[in-house]
C-alpha positions in Angstrom: 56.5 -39.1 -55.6 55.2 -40.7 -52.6 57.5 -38.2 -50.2 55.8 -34.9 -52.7 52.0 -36.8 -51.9 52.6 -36.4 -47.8 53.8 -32.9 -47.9 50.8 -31.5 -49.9 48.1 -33.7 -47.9 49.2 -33.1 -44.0 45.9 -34.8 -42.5 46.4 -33.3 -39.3 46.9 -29.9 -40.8 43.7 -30.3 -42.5 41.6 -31.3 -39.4 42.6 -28.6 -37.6 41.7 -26.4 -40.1 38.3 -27.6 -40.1 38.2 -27.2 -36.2 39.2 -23.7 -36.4 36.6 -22.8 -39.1 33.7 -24.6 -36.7 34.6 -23.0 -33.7 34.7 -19.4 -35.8 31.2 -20.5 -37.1 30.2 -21.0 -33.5 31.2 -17.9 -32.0 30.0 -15.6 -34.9 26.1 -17.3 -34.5 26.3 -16.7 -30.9 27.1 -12.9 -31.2 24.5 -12.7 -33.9 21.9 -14.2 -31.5 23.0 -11.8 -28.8 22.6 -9.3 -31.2 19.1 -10.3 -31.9 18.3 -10.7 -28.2 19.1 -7.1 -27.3 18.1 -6.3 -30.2 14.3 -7.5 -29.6 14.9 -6.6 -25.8 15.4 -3.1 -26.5 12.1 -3.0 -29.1 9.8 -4.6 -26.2 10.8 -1.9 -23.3 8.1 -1.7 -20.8 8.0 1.2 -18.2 6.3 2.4 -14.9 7.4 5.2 -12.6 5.2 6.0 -10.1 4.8 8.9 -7.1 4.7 9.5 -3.9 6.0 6.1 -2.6 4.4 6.7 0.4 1.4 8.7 2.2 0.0 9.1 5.8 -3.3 10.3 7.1 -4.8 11.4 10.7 -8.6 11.0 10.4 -11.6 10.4 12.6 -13.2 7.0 12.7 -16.4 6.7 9.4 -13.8 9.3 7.8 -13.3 8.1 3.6 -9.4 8.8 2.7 -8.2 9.8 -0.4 -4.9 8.5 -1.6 -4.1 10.2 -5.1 -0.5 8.3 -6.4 0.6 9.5 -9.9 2.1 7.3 -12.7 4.6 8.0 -16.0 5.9 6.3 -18.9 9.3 7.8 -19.7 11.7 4.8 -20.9 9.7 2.4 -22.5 8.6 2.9 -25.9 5.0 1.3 -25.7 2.1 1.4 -23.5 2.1 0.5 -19.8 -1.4 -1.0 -18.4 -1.3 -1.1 -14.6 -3.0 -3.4 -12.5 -3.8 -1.9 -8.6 -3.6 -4.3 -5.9 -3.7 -4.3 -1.8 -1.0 -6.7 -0.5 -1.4 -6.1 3.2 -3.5 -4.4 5.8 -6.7 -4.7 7.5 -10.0 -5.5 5.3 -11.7 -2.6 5.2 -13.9 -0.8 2.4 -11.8 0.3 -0.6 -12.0 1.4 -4.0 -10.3 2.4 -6.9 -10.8 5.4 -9.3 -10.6 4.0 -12.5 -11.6 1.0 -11.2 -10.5 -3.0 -12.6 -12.1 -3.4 -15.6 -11.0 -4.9 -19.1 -10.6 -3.1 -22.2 -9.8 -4.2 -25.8 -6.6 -2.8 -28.0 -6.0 -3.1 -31.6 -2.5 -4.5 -31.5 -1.1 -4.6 -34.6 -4.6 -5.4 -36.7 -5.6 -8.3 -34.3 -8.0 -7.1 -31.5 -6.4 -8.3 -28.0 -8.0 -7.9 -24.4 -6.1 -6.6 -21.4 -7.4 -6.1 -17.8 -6.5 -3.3 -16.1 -7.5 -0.1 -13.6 -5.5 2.7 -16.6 -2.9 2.4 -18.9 0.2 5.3 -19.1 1.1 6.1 -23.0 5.0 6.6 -23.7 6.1 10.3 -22.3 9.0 12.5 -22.3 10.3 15.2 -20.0 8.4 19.2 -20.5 10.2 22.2 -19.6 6.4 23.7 -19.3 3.0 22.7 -18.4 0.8 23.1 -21.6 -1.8 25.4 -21.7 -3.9 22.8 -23.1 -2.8 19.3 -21.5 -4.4 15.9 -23.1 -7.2 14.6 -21.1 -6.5 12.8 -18.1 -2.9 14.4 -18.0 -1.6 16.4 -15.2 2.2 17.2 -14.1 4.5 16.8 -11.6 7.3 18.6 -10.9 10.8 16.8 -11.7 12.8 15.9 -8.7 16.1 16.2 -9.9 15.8 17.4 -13.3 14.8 20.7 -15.1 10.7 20.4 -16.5 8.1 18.4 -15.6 6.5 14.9 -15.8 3.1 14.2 -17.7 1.4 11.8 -15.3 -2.0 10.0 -15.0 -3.4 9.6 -10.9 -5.1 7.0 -9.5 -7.3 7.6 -6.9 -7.6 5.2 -4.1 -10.5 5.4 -1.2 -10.2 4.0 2.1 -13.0 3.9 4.5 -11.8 4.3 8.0 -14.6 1.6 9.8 -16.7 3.9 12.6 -16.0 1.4 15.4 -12.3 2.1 15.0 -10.2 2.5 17.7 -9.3 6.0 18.4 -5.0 6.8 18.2 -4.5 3.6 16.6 -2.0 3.3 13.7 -3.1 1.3 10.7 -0.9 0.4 7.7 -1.6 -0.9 4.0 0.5 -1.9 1.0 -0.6 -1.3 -2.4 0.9 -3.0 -5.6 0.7 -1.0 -9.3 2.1 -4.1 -11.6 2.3 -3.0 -15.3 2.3 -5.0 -18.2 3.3 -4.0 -22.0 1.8 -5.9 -25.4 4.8 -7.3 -27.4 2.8 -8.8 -30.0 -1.3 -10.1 -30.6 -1.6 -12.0 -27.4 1.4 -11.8 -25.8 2.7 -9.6 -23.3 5.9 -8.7 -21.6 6.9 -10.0 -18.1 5.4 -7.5 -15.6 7.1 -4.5 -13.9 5.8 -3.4 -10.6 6.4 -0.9 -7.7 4.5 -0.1 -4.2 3.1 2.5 -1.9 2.6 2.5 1.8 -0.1 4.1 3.4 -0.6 4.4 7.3 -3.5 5.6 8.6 -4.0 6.7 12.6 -7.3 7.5 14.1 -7.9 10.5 16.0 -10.5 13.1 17.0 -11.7 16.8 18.4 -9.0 17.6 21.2 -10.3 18.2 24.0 -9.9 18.7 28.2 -12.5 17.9 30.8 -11.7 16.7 34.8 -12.5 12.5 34.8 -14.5 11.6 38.2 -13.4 8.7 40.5 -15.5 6.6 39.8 -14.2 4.2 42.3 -17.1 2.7 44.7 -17.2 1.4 47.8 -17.8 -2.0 49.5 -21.8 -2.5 50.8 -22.8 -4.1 53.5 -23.1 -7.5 51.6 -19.9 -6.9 50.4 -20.7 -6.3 47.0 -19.7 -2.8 45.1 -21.9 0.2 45.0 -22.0 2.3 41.8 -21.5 5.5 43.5 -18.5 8.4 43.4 -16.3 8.8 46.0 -18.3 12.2 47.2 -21.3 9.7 47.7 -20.0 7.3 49.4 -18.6 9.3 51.6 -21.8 10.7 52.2 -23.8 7.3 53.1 -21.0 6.5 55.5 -21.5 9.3 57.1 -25.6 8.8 57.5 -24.7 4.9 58.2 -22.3 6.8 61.7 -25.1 8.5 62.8 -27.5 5.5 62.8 -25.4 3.5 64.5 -24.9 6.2 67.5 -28.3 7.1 67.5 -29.2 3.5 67.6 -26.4 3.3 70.7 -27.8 6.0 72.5 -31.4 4.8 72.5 -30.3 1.0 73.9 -28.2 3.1 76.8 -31.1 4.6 77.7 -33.1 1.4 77.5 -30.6 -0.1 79.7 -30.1 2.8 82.2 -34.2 3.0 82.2 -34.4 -0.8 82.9 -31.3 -0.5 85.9 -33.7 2.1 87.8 -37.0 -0.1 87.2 -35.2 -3.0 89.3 
């Protein structure tokens, strides 16, 4: 009897049994929760493409530049609102076309708030422009692909100050940062890109002959604000007052020997 009882019990058959079962248990909730996690991270996509990456400008001084940079939406699968932002260059006057402002979104029947300069709708690729495109929408021509992108521009103006210096290169960074709603009140960790533009100063050509303007040393020894054709000129009055001046104190002299 007692020999039977051992073979049917087998503790250490039975507690690894149970070991096996929890480590099963284990794995299976951790592949459901990665499950889950993709499943959600898939569901809360949020997209920004943006072009150019990159504009330059040759303008005179009090000049106001127009930078037009073009946006799309086509891998996320809600809406994009983008947030316009210098990170570098000088301070001068700039604005944004449509400028910061905050509007207010039904998400999912609770009204939320988002701040933003314009927000990009989910797109796809079109093989043609419509005759009819939705407001706001232009497109851009595919660079690698077949069709064309829907896209919504920005416009950024930069005032080039008057007293700028002429042939001088100036550069600026600009940020687009878009955000997506995931839920009332909360919103996805941002996606962002950038665009440099570099600006140079320049003016009407033209060719004219630049005068010496060189002067030359005055009697006190201070500088006269005269050309070199002028000065030239003086010296040669200054020679003939000395001679003359020469000539009449020989004469003096001679005139004085004679007296005696």
């Amino acid at each position: 009897m007692l020999k039977n009882h051992n073979k049917i019990f087998k503790p250490n058959l039975f507690f690894s049994k149970m070991k096996r079962g929890k480590s099963n248990l284990i794995f299976s909730i951790l592949i459901l929760s990665t499950m889950l996690f993709s499943l959600t991270f898939v569901e809360s996509a949020c997209s920004l493409g943006a072009t150019p990456l990159g504009a330059g400008a040759k303008v005179k001084p009090g000049t106001e530049v127009l930078v037009t940079w073009n946006f799309y939406n086509l891998y996320g699968d809600r809406t994009t609102h983008i947030t316009i932002t210098k990170t570098s260059g000088p301070n001068w006057d700039i604005r944004y076309e449509p400028e910061f402002h905050e509007e207010q979104y039904d998400i999912s029947g609770v009204i939320s708030p988002m701040n933003e300069n314009l927000a990009i709708e989910t797109s796809s690729v079109v093989l043609e422009i419509p005759a009819n495109p939705p407001e706001g929408v232009t497109y851009v021509k595919h660079p690698s692909k077949d069709g064309y992108i829907p896209v919504k521009q920005l416009k950024i103006y930069i005032k080039v100050p008057e007293n700028a210096k002429l042939w001088e290169n100036t550069g600026f960074t600009f940020q687009a940062k878009g955000d997506c709603f995931t839920e009332p009140g909360a919103v996805i960790p941002a996606v962002a890109t950038e665009m440099k533009v570099n600006i140079t100063t320049t003016t009407d050509f033209y060719e004219k002959k630049v005068d010496d303007e060189k002067g030359i040393l005055s009697l006190t020894g201070g500088i006269i604000g005269v050309n070199l054709t002028t000065g030239l000129s003086l010296f040669a009055i200054l020679a003939v007052l000395v001679i003359v001046f020469l000539i009449i104190k020989m004469k003096k002299k001679t005139k004085s020997n004679f007296s005696y």
